[in-house]
C-alpha positions as CSV (number, residue, x, y, z in Angstrom):
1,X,-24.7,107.5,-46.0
2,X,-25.4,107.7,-42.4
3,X,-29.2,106.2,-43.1
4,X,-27.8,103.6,-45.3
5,X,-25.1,102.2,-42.5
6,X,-28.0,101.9,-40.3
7,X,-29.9,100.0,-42.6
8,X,-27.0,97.4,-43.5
9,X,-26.3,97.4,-39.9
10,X,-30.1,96.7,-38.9
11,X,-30.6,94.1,-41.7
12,X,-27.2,92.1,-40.5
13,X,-28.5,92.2,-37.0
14,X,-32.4,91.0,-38.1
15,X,-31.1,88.4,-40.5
16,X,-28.9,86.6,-37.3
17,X,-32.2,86.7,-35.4
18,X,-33.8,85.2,-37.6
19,X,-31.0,83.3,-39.2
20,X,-27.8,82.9,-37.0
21,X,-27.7,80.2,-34.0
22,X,-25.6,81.0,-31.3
23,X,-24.3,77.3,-31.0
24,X,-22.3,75.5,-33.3
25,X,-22.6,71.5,-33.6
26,X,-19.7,69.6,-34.9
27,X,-18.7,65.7,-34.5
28,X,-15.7,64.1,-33.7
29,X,-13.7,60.9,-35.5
30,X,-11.5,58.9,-34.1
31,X,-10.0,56.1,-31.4
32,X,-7.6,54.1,-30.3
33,X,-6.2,50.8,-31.9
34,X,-2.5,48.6,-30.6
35,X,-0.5,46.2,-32.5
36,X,2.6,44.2,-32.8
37,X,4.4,45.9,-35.4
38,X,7.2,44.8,-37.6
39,X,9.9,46.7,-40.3
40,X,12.0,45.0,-41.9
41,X,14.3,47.0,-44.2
42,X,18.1,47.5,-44.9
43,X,18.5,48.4,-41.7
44,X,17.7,45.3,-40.1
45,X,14.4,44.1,-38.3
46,X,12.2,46.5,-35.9
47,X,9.8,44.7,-33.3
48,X,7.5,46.8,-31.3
49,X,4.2,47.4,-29.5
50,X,2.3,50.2,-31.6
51,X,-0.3,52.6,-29.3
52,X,-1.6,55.1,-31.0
53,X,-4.7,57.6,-30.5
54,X,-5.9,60.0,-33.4
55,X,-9.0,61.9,-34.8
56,X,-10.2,64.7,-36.4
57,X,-12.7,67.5,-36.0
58,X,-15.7,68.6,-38.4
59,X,-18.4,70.7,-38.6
60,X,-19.9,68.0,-41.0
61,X,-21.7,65.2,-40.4
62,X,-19.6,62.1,-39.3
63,X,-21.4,58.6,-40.0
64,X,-19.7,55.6,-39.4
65,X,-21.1,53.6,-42.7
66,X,-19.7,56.4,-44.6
67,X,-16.1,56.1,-43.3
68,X,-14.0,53.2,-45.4
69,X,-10.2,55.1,-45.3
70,X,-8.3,54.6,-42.0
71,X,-4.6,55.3,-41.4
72,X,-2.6,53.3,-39.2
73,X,0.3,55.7,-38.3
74,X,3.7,54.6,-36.6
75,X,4.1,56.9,-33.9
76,X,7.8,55.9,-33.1
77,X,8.4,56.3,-36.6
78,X,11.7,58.7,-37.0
79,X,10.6,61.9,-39.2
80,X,13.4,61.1,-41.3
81,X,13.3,61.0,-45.5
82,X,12.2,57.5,-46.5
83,X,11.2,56.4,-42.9
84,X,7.7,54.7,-43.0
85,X,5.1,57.0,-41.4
86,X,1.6,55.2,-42.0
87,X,0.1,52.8,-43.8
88,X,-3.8,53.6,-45.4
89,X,-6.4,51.5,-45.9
90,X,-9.5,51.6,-48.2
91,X,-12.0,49.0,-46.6
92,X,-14.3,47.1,-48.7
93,X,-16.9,47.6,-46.3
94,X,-17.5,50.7,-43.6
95,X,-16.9,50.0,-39.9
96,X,-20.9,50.0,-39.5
97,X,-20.9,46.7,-40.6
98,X,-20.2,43.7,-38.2
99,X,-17.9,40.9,-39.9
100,X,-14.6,39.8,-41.6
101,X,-13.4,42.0,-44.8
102,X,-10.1,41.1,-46.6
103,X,-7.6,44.3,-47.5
104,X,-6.1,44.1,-50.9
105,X,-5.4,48.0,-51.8
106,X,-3.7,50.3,-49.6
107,X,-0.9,53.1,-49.5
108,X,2.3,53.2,-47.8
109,X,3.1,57.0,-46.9
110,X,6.9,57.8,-46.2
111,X,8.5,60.5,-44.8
112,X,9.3,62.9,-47.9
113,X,10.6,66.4,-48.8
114,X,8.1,68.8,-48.8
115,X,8.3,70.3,-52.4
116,X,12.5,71.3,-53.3
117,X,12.6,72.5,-49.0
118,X,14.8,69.1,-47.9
119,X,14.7,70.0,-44.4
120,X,11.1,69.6,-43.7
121,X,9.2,66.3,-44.2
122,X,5.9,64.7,-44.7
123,X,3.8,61.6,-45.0
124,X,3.2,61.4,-48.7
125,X,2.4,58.6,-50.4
126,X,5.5,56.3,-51.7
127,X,4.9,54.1,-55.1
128,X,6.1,50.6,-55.7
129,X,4.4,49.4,-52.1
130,X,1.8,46.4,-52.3
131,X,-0.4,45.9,-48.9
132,X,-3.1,43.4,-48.3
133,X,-4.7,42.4,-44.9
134,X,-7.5,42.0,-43.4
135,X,-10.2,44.2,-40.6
136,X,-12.8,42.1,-39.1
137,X,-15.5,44.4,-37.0
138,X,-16.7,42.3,-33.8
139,X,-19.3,45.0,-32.8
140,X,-20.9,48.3,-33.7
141,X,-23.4,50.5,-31.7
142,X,-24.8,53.6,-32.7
143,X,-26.4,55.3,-29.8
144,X,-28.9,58.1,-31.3
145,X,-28.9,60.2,-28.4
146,X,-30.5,63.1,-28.9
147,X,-29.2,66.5,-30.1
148,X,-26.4,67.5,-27.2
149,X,-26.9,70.5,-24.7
150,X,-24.4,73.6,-24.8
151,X,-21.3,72.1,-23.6
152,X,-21.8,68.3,-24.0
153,X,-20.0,65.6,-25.5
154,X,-22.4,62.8,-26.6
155,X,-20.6,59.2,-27.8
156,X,-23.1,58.6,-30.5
157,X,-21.2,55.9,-32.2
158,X,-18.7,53.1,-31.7
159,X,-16.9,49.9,-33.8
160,X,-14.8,47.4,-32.1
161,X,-12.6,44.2,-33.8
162,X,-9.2,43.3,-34.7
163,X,-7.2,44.1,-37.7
164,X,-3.8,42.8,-39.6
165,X,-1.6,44.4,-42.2
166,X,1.1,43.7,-44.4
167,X,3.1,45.7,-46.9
168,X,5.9,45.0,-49.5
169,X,8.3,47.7,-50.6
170,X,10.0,47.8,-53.9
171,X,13.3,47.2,-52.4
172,X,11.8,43.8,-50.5
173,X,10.8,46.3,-47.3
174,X,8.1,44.4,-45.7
175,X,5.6,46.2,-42.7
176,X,3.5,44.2,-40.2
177,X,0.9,45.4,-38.1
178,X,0.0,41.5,-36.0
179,X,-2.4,40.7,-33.1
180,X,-4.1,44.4,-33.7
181,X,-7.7,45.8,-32.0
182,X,-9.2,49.2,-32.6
183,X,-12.2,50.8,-31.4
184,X,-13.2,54.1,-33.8
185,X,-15.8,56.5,-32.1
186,X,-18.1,59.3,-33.4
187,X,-18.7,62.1,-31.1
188,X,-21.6,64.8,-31.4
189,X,-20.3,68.2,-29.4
190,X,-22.4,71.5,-29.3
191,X,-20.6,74.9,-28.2
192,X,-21.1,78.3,-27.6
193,X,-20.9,80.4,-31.1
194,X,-20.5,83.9,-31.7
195,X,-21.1,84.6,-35.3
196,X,-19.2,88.1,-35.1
197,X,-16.2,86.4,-33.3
């Protein structure tokens, strides 16, 4: 038993030579856009400036041209069952690409009951909501630095323009995002990695 542990032990510890790094290389999605944003409900009519910053994490590869979903959250939005969190859009055309795309198929996500718990909500999807817009992409630059060192942050990508949304609610609810600019940037980030960790 004692021979065998020392085997199992010494072919882990020759396969990480061989096979393990000990850096890990992951990229980073996301940016910044601003709006005029409007909701008009049963409520009455909310006006305001929307700023919002967001992204995600991945130890996959990130392209721009292969990214055609983004989600324009409302960050004063009120967690609150049937509040309007986000609206998402599927672009006919990836951020890669510099010019003017029209929007005709989105999602509306509301604030709803997570499963029968009625004290916690999410974003999830709401039917009966129509959106249509447009994203134009003034400029796109992808860097191709090469591979980062240990502890460095490389901006390898970046898209620019201006955007417009507009959704319309079964109950004659109608969102606005006006006047809007984004810029969307891919990161490349290389740590320190400890397969045994």
């Amino acid at each position: 038993m004692r021979n065998l542990l020392a085997l199992t032990i010494l072919a882990i510890t020759s396969a990480c030579f061989v096979g393990c790094s000990n850096t890990k290389t992951s990229w980073e999605a996301g940016g910044d856009y601003q709006a005029t944003l409007t909701i008009d409900d049963s409520t009455g009519t909310a006006l305001g400036q929307v700023y919002r910053t967001g992204g995600y994490q991945t130890e996959d590869e990130v392209e721009m041209c292969s990214l055609r979903n983004v989600t324009w959250g409302i960050p004063f939005s009120t967690a609150v069952r049937g509040h309007i969190a986000a609206i998402r859009t599927t672009l006919p055309q990836p951020l890669c690409r510099v010019g003017s795309y029209n929007v005709s198929t989105g999602t509306v996500l509301t604030w709803q009951p997570v499963g029968s718990d009625t004290s916690t909500v999410s974003a999830q999807p709401a039917a009966g909501w129509t959106v249509s817009g447009s994203v134009t992409v003034d400029e796109y630059t992808r860097l191709n630095h090469p591979e980062p060192k240990v502890d460095q942050r490389l901006l390898n990508e970046t898209s620019t323009g201006t955007f417009a949304l507009e959704a319309h609610g079964p109950s004659g609810e109608i969102v606005r995002f006006q006047n809007g600019t984004y810029q969307f940037d891919i990161y490349i980030r290389k740590d320190p990695y400890n397969p045994f960790d």
